[in-house]
C-alpha positions as CSV (number, residue, x, y, z in Angstrom):
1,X,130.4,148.7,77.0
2,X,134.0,148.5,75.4
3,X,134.2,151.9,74.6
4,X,132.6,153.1,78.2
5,X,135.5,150.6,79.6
6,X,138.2,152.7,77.7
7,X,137.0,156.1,78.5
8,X,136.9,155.2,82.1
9,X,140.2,153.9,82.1
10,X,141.9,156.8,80.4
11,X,140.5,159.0,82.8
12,X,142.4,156.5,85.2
13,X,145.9,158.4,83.8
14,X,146.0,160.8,86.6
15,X,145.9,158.6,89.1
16,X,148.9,155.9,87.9
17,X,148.1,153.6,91.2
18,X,144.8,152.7,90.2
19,X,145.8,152.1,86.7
20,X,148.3,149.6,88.6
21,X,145.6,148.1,90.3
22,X,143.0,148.3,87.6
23,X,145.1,146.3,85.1
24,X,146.7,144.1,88.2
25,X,146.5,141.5,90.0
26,X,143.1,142.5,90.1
27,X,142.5,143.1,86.3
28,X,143.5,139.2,86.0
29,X,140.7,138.3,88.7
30,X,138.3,140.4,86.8
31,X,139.2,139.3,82.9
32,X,139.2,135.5,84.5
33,X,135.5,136.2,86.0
34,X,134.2,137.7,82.4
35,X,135.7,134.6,81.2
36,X,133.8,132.0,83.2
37,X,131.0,134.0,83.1
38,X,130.9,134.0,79.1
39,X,131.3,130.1,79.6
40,X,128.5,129.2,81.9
41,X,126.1,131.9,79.8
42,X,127.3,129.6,76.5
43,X,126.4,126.5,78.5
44,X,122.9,127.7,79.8
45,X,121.9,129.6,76.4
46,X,123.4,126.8,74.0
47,X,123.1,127.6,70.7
48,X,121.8,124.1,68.7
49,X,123.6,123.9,65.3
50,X,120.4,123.3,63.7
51,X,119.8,127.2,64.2
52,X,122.2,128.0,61.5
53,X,120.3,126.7,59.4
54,X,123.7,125.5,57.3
55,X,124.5,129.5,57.0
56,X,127.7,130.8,59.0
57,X,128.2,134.3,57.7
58,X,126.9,137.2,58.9
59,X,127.6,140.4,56.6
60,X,126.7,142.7,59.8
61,X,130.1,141.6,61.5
62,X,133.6,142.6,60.2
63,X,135.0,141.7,57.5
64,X,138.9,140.8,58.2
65,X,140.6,141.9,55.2
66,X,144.2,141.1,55.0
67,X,146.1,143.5,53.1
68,X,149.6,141.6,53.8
69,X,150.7,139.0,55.7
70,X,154.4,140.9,56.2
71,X,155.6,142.8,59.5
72,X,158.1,144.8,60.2
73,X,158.3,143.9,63.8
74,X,158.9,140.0,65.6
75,X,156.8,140.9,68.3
76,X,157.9,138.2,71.4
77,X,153.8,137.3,72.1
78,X,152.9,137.2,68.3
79,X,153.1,134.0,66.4
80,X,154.4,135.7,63.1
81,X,158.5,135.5,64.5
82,X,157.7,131.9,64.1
83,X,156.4,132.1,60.6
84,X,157.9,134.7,59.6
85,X,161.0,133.1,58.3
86,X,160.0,130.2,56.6
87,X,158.9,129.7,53.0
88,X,155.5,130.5,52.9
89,X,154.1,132.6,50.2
90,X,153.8,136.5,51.3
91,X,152.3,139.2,49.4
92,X,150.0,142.2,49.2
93,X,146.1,142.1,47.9
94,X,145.6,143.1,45.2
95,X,143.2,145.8,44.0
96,X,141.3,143.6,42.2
97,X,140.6,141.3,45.2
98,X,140.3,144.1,47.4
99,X,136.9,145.5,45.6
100,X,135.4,141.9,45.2
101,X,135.8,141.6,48.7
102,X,134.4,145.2,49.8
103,X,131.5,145.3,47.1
104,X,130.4,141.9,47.8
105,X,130.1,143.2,51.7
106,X,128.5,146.2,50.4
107,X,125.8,144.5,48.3
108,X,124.9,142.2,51.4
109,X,124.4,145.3,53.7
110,X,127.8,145.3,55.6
111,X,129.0,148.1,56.3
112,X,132.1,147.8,58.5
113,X,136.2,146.3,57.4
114,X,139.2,145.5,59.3
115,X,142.3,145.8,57.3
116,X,144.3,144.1,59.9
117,X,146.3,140.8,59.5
118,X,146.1,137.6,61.4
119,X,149.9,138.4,61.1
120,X,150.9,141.7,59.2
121,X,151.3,145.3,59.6
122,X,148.5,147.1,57.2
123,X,151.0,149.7,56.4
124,X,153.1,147.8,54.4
125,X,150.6,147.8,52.1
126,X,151.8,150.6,49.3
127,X,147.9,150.6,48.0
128,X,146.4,150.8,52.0
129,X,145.4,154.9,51.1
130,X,143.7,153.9,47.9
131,X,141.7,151.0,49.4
132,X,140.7,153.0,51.8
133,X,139.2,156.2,49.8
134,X,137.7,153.4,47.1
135,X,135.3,152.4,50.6
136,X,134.6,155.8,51.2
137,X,134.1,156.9,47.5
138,X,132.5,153.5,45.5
139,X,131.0,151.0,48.7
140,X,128.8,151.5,51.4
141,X,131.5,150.6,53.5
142,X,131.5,153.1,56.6
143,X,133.6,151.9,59.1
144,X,137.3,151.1,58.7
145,X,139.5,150.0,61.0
146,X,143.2,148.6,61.6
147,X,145.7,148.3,64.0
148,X,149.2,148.9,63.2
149,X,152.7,148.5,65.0
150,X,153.0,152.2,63.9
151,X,156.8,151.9,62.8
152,X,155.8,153.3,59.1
153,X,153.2,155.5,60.3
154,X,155.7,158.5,59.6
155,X,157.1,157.6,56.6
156,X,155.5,159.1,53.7
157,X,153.0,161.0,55.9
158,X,151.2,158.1,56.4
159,X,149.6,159.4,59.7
160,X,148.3,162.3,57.4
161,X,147.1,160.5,54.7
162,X,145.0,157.4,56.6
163,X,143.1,160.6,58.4
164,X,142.6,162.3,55.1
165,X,141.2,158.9,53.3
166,X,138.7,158.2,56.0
167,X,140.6,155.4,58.7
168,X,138.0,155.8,61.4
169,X,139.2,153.2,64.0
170,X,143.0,153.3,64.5
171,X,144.4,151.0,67.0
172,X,148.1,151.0,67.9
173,X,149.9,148.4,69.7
174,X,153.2,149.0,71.3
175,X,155.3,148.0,74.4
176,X,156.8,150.7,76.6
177,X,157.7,154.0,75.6
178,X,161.5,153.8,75.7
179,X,164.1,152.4,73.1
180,X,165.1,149.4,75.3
181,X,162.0,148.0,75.7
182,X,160.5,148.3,72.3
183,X,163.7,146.1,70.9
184,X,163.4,143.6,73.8
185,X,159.5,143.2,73.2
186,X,158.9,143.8,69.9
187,X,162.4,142.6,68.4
188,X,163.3,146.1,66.5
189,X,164.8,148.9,67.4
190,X,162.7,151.1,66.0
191,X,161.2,153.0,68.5
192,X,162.4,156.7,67.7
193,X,160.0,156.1,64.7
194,X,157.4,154.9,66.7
195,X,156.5,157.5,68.9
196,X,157.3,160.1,65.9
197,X,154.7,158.7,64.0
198,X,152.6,158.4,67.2
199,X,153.2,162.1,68.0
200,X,152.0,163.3,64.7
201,X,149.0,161.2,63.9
202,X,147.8,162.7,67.4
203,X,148.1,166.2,66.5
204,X,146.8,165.5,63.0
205,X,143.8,164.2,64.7
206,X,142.8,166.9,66.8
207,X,143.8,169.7,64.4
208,X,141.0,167.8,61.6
209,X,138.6,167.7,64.7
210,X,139.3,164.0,65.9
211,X,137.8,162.5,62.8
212,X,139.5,159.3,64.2
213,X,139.0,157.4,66.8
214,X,142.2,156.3,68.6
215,X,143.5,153.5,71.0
216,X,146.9,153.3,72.0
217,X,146.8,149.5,73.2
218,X,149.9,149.0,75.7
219,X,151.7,145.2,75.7
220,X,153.5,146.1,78.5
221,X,156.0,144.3,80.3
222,X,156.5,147.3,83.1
223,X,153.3,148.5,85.4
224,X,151.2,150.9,83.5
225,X,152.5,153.5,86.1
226,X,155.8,153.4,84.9
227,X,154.6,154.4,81.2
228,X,152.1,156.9,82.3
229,X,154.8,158.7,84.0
230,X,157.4,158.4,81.3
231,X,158.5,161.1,79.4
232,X,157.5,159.8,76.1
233,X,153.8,160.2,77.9
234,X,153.8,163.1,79.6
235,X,154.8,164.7,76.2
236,X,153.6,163.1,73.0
237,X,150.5,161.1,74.3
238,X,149.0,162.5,77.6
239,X,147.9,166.4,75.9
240,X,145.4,164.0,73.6
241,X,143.9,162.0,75.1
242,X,139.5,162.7,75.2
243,X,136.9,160.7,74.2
244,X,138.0,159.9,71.1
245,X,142.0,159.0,71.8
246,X,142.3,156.5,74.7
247,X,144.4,154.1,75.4
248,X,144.7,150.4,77.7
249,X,146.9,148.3,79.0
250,X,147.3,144.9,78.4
251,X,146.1,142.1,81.4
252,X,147.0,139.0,79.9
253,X,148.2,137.2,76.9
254,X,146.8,134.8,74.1
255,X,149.2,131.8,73.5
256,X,148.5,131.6,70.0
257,X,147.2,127.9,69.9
258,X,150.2,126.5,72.1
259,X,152.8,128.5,69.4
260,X,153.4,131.6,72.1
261,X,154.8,130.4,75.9
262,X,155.8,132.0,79.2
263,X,159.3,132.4,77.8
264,X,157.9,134.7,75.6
265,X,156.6,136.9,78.2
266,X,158.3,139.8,80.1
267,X,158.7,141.5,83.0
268,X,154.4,141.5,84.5
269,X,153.1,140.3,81.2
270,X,151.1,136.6,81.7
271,X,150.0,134.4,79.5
272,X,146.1,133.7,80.2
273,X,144.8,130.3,80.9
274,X,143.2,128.0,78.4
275,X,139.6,127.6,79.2
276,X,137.7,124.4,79.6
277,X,136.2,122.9,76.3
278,X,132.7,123.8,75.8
279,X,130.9,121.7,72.9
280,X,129.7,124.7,70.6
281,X,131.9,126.7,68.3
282,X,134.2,129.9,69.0
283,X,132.5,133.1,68.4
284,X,135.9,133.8,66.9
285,X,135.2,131.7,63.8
286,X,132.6,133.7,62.5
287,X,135.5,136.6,61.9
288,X,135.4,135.9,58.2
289,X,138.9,136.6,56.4
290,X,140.1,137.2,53.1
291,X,143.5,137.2,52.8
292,X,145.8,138.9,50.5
293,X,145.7,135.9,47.7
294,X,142.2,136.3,48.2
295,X,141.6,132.9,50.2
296,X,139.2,132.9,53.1
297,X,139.7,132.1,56.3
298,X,137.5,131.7,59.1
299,X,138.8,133.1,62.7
300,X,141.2,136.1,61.2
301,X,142.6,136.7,65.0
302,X,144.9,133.8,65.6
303,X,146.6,131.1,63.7
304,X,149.4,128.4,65.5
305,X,152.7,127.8,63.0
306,X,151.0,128.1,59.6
307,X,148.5,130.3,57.8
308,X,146.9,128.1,55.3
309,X,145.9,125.4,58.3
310,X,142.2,123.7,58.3
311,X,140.4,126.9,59.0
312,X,140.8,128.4,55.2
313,X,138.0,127.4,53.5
314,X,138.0,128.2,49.9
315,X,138.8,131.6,47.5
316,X,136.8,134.4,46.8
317,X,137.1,134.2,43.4
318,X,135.9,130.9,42.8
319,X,132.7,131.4,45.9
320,X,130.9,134.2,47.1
321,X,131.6,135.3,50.6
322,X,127.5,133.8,51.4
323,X,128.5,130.7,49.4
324,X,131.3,129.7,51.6
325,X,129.4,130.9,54.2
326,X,127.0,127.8,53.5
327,X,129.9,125.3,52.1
328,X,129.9,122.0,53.2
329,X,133.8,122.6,55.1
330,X,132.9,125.4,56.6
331,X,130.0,123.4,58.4
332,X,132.4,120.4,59.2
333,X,134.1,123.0,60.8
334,X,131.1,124.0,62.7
335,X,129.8,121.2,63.7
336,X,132.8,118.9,64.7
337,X,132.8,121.4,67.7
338,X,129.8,120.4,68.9
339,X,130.9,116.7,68.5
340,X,134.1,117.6,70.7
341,X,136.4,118.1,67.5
342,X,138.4,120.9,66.9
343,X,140.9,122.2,63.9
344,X,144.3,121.5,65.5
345,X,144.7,125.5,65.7
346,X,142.2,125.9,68.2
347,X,142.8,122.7,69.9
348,X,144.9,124.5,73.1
349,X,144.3,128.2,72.1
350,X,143.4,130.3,74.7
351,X,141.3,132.5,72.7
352,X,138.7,130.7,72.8
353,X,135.0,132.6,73.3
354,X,132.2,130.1,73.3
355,X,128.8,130.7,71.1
356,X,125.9,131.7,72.9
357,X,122.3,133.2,72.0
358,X,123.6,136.8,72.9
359,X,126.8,136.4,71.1
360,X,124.8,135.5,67.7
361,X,121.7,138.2,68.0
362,X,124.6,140.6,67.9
363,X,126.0,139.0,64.8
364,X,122.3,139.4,63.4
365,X,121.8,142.8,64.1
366,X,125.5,143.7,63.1
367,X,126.0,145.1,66.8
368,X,129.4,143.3,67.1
């Protein structure tokens, strides 16, 4: 359905207005609806926490795997300007980590990775390459994603070597497609990079065949009419796009647990609503993480002002993935939700996606 959505919307390119409109006003209305719908399917097909059975991970899902918890951008909607400067520990995984995590996936039938942080760029990483071909060449691990900021993805032919090592999903998240407002938005002025690297990991692609599949995910602050028509577009982005290189704009905004605020927001960008408590858990907390230092984390998408908070749950080198998948705090975790407790980072976040019967067959069957 996702991918349906995107190809439909790219095709949208020639006609700017009904991008406009598609990722409007009306696009609000629309994400809103899903929303509410989401919440009265959780209510009506309630999942008991009996059902469980005391097991909370699914190897079918993706594993989070983050490389590094260090960015080269301070994004104005991300929460890692606000941790970014303090004195928590930083790093990159190690090898060694990297491989427990990925084989112990591997040998429990997963098959698919996302080397994105909760707050990182994965191309930091000076090992990302090798990680990659070890999937590809000594797991069973087909399916590798991450999202990048692209500002390195020139540099050392990085563009080149993540097609040649076997990234299959790249996702790229960027602003506008001018120098002014990637500094304003994403707090660098490093756009002439950007849309280098951009450029050339497009052509790459298509010259190999598309072996990738790429999304160019817009946080805009200007109407998506105003990028489609830019120069920048016209040029580097528009003579790729197919089925395989799309890209999407951006309707609303998660507030990061309460950390992110409509000061933070520019120009059309919104910040979404917080949705009404429902007692069962997130679907977001079954997004298993292991983080560079080889802690785990469950929910690898958000985080408020700190990264070792409540939701980290133990260290993959003292349990197995399926062991702290059945560990007594990760079931406190669980199951204060349905009591109306939450971890203080998801107390106010707006990311919230209620459990429902639909939303864990497709963690069985590995179709999410």
């Amino acid at each position: 359905m996702v991918e349906y959505f995107l190809r439909w919307t790219t095709r949208l390119v020639s006609a700017p207005v009904c991008v406009d409109f598609a990722y409007g006003a009306f696009g609000r209305v629309i994400s809103g609806g899903v929303r509410k719908i989401q919440m009265i399917w959780a209510r009506v097909h309630r999942v008991p926490l009996k059902y469980f059975k005391g097991s909370y991970f699914y190897p079918g899902k993706v594993l989070q795997l983050a490389v590094t918890n260090v960015c080269n951008a301070r994004c104005s909607f991300c929460a890692y300007r606000i941790v970014a400067d303090t004195d928590r520990p930083t790093g990159v995984m190690k090898m060694e980590t990297f491989k427990k995590a990925v084989d112990e996936l591997s040998a429990s039938g997963g098959t698919s990775i996302d080397l994105t942080p909760t707050v990182g760029d994965p191309l930091l990483d000076p090992t990302l390459i090798e990680k990659i071909i070890y999937c590809r060449e000594k797991s069973g691990v087909t399916n590798i994603t991450l999202t990048t900021n692209a500002i390195a993805m020139y540099r050392r032919d990085m563009f080149k070597q993540l097609i040649d090592a076997g990234a299959n999903y790249i996702a790229i998240s960027l602003p506008g497609l001018d120098a002014e407002t990637y500094k304003q938005v994403y707090g660098i002025d490093r756009y002439p990079d950007v849309i280098k690297g951009i450029s050339a990991l497009l052509e790459y692609n298509q010259k190999c065949g598309e072996p990738a599949r790429v999304v160019l995910r817009f946080r805009n602050p200007e109407k998506p009419s105003v990028l489609i028509r830019s120069q920048d577009f016209v040029r580097h982005i528009h003579p790729f796009l197919s089925d395989k290189v799309t890209c999407n704009f951006t309707v609303d905004y998660d507030n990061w647990g309460g950390a992110i605020g409509e000061q933070d927001m520019f120009g059309i960008m919104k910040l979404r609503k917080v949705p009404a408590r429902l007692n069962v858990p997130c679907a977001n907390l079954f997004n298993f993480m292991v983080r560079y230092d080889g802690t785990v984390r469950l929910c690898g998408c958000r985080l408020k002002d700190v990264e070792d908070d409540s939701l980290v749950v133990g260290n993959i080198f003292q349990n197995s993935l399926e062991e702290l998948g059945r560990s007594p705090k990760v079931h406190d975790i669980m199951a204060g939700f349905y009591k109306g407790a939450r971890p203080s980072t998801c107390e106010e976040c707006s990311f919230y996606r209620p459990l429902s019967q639909k939303i864990v067959k497709s963690f069985e069957s590995g179709t999410q």
